[in-house]
C-alpha positions as CSV (number, residue, x, y, z in Angstrom):
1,X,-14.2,-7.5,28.9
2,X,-17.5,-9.3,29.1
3,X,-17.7,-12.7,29.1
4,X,-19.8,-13.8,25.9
5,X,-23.4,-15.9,26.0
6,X,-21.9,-19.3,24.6
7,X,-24.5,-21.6,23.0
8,X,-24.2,-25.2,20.8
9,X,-27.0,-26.0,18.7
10,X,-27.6,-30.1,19.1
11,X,-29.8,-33.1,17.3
12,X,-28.3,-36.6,18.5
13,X,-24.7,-36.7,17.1
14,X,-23.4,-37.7,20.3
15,X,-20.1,-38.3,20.2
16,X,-19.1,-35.2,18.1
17,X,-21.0,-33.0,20.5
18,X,-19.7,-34.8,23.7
19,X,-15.9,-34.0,22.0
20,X,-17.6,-30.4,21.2
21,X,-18.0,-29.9,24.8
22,X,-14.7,-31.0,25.9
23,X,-12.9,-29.1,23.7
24,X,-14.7,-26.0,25.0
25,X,-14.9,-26.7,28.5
26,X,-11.5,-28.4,29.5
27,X,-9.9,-25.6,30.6
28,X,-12.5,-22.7,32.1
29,X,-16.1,-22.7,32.9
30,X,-16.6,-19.0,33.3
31,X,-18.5,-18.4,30.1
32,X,-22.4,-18.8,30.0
33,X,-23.2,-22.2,28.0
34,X,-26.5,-23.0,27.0
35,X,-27.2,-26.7,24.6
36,X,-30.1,-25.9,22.8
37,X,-31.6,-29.7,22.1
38,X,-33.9,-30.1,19.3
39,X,-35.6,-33.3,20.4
40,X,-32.5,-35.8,20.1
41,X,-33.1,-39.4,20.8
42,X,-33.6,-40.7,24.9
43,X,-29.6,-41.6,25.0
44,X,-28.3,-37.9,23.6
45,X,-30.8,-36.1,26.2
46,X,-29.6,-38.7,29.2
47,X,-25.9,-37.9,28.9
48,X,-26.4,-33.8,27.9
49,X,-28.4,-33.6,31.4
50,X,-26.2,-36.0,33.1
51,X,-22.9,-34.1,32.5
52,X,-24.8,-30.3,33.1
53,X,-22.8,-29.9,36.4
54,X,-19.5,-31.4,35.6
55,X,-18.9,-28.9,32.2
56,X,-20.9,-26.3,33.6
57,X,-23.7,-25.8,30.8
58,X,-27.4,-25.6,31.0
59,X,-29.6,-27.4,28.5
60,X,-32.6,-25.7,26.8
61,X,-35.3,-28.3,25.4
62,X,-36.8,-26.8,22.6
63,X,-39.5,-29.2,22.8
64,X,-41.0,-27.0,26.0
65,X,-40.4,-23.9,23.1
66,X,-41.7,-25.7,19.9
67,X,-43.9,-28.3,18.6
68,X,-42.7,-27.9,15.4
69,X,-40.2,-31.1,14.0
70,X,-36.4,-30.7,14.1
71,X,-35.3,-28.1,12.7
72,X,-35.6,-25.6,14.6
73,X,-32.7,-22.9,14.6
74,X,-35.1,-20.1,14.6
75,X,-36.4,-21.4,17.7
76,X,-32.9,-21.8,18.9
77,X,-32.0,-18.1,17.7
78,X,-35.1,-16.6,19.2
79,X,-34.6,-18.0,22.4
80,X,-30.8,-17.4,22.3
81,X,-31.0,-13.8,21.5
82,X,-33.0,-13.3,24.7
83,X,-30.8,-14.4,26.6
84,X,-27.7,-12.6,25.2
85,X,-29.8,-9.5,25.2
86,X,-30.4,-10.4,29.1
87,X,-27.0,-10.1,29.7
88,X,-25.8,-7.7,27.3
89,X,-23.3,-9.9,25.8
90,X,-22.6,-11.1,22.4
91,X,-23.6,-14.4,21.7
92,X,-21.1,-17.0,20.0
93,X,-22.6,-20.2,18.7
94,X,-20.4,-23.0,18.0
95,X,-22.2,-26.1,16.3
96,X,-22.3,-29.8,17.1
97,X,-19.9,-30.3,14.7
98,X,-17.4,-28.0,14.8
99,X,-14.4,-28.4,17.5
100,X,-13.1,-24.7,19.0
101,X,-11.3,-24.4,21.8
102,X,-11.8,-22.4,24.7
103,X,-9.2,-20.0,24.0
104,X,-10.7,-19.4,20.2
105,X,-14.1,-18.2,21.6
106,X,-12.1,-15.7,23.8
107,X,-10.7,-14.1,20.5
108,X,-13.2,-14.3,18.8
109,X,-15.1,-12.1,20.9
110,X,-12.4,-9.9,21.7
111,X,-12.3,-9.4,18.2
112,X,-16.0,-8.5,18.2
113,X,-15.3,-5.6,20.5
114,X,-12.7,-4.2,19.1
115,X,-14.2,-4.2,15.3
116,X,-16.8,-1.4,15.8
117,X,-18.5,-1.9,12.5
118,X,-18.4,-6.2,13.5
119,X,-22.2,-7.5,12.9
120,X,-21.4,-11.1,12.5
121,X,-17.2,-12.5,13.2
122,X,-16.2,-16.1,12.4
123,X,-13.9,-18.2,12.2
124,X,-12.8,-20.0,8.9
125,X,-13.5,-23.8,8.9
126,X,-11.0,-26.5,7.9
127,X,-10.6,-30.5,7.6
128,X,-9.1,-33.0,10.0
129,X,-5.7,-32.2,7.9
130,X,-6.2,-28.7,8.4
131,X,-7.1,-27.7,4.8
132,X,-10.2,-25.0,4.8
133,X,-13.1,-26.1,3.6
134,X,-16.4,-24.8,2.6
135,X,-17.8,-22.4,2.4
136,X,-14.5,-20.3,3.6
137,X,-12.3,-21.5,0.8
138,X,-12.4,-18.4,-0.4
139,X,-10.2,-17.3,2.3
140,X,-7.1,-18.8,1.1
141,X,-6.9,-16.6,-1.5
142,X,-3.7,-14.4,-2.2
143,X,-3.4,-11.1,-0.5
144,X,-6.2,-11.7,2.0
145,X,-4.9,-10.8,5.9
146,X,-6.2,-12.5,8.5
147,X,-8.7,-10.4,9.6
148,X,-11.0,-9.4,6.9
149,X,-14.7,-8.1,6.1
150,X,-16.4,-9.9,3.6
151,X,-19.0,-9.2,1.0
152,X,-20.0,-13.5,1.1
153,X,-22.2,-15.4,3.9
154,X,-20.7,-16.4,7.0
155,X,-21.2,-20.2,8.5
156,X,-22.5,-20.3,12.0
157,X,-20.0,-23.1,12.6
158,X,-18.0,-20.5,15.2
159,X,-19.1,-17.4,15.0
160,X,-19.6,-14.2,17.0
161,X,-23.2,-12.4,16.7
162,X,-22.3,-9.2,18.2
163,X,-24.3,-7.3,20.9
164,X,-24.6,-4.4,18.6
165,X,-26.1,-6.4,16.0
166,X,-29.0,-8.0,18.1
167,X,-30.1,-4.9,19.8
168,X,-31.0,-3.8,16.2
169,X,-32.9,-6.8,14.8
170,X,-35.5,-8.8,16.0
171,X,-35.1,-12.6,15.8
172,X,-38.4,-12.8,16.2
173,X,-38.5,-11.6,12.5
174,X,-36.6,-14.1,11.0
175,X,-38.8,-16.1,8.2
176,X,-40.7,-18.8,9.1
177,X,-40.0,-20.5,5.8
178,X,-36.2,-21.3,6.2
179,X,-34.6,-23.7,8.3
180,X,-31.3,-22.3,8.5
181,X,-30.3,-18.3,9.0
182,X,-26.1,-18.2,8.3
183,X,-27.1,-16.6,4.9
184,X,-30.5,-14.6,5.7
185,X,-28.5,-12.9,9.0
186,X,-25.1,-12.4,7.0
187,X,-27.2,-10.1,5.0
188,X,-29.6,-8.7,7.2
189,X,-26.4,-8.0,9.1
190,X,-25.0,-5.5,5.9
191,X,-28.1,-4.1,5.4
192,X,-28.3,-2.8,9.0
193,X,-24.9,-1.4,8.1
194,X,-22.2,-3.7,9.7
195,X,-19.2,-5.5,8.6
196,X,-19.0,-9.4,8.8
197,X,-15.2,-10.6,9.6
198,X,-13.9,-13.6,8.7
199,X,-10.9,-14.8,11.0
200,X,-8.3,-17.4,9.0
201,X,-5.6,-17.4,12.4
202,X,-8.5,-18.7,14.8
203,X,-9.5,-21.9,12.5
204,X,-12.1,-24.4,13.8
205,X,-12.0,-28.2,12.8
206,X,-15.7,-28.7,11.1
207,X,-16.8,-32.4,9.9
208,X,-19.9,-31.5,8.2
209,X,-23.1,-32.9,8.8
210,X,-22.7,-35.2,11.3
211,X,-26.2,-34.1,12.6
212,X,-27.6,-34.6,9.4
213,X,-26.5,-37.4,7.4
214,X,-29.1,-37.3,4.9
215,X,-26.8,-34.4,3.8
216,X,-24.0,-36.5,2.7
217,X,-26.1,-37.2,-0.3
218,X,-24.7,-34.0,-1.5
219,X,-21.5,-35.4,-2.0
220,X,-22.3,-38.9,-3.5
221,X,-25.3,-38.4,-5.6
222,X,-25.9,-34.6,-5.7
223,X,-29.4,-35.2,-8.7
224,X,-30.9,-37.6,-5.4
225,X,-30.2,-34.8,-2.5
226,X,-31.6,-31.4,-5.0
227,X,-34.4,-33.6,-5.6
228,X,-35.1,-34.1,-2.0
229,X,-34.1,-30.5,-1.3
230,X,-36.7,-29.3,-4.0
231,X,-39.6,-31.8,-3.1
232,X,-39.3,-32.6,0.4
233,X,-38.2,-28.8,1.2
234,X,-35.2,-30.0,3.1
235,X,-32.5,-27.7,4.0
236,X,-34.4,-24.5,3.3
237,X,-31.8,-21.1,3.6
């Protein structure tokens, strides 16, 4: 089985993406790892291209790619596709945020190739206490196996983008307008036809928004973050 294109979207949050990158390279170094960096502070870019050799990963500055402010996952996507299409792999992402190990990716894509119909395959999220959290909650319903296609958006916290899915859409078409894609791509990725799995016995550990603190407003004064969301055009999907 091909190895898959393995790549970790990052904006400062250092110490979650340094334990991001342990937990993924601690035990092999045979998959293809790309950091795409989206113009983190002088200390994050220091210690990502300081420890390149030691875990085995190349970082991509998107700031040679982009002049455009942070973010820029369509940039990342673009650029990542490319390189999966390169190799004829499927592409995994797993985000600053979220800690998978090694093993997990290996599933995951085996998982890919052996669903046919597989456009998108993830992994449901869950808490430090290992309770699922959004947006795969969900998934803990009664009856549902642990393999399943679902009709609702995938995260891109740990998930597969399968080969067969970018050979048949463009990244390059992806809107301008939006800042994120786990929504726009879940559905591109049905109306090309494919299922979109969600796997509940491979779970990933996500703390959300460590990358993006301004986020947390959600949480403790939801009127404040919609009004920032609305005016400021934060957060676009």
């Amino acid at each position: 089985m091909k190895n898959p294109i393995l790549i970790t979207p990052v904006k400062d949050s250092l110490k979650t993406t340094i334990e991001v990158i342990c937990s993924l390279r601690s035990v092999n170094q045979e998959i293809p790892y790309f950091i795409f960096d989206d113009y983190s502070s002088k200390d994050t870019r220091r210690w990502l291209e300081e420890h390149e050799i030691q875990y085995g990963y190349k970082v991509v500055g998107l700031e040679k790619h982009t002049n455009k402010l942070s973010p820029n996952y369509r940039t990342t996507l673009i650029l990542a596709q490319k390189i999966a299409l390169e190799n004829s792999s499927n592409l995994i992402i797993v985000e600053s945020d979220v800690f998978a190990r090694y093993e997990t990716v290996l599933e995951l894509n085996k998982l890919a190739n052996e669903l046919t119909d597989a456009g998108l395959v993830g992994s449901v999220t869950v808490d430090e206490n290992g309770a699922v959290n959004f947006p795969y909650t969900y998934a803990t319903a009664i009856g549902k196996p642990d393999v399943f296609a679902s009709a609702r958006s995938l995260s891109f916290c740990c998930t597969v983008l399968s080969l067969r899915m970018l050979e048949k859409f463009d990244f390059n078409q992806l809107p301008g307008s939006l800042d994120w894609f786990d929504v726009f791509l879940s559905r591109k990725s049905r109306q090309l036809g494919f299922s979109n799995y969600v796997v509940k016995n491979l779970p990933v550990v996500h703390i959300p928004h460590s990358s993006r603190p301004w986020k947390q407003l959600k949480y403790k004064n939801p009127v404040l973050y919609y009004l920032r969301k609305i005016f400021i055009r934060r957060d676009r999907i």
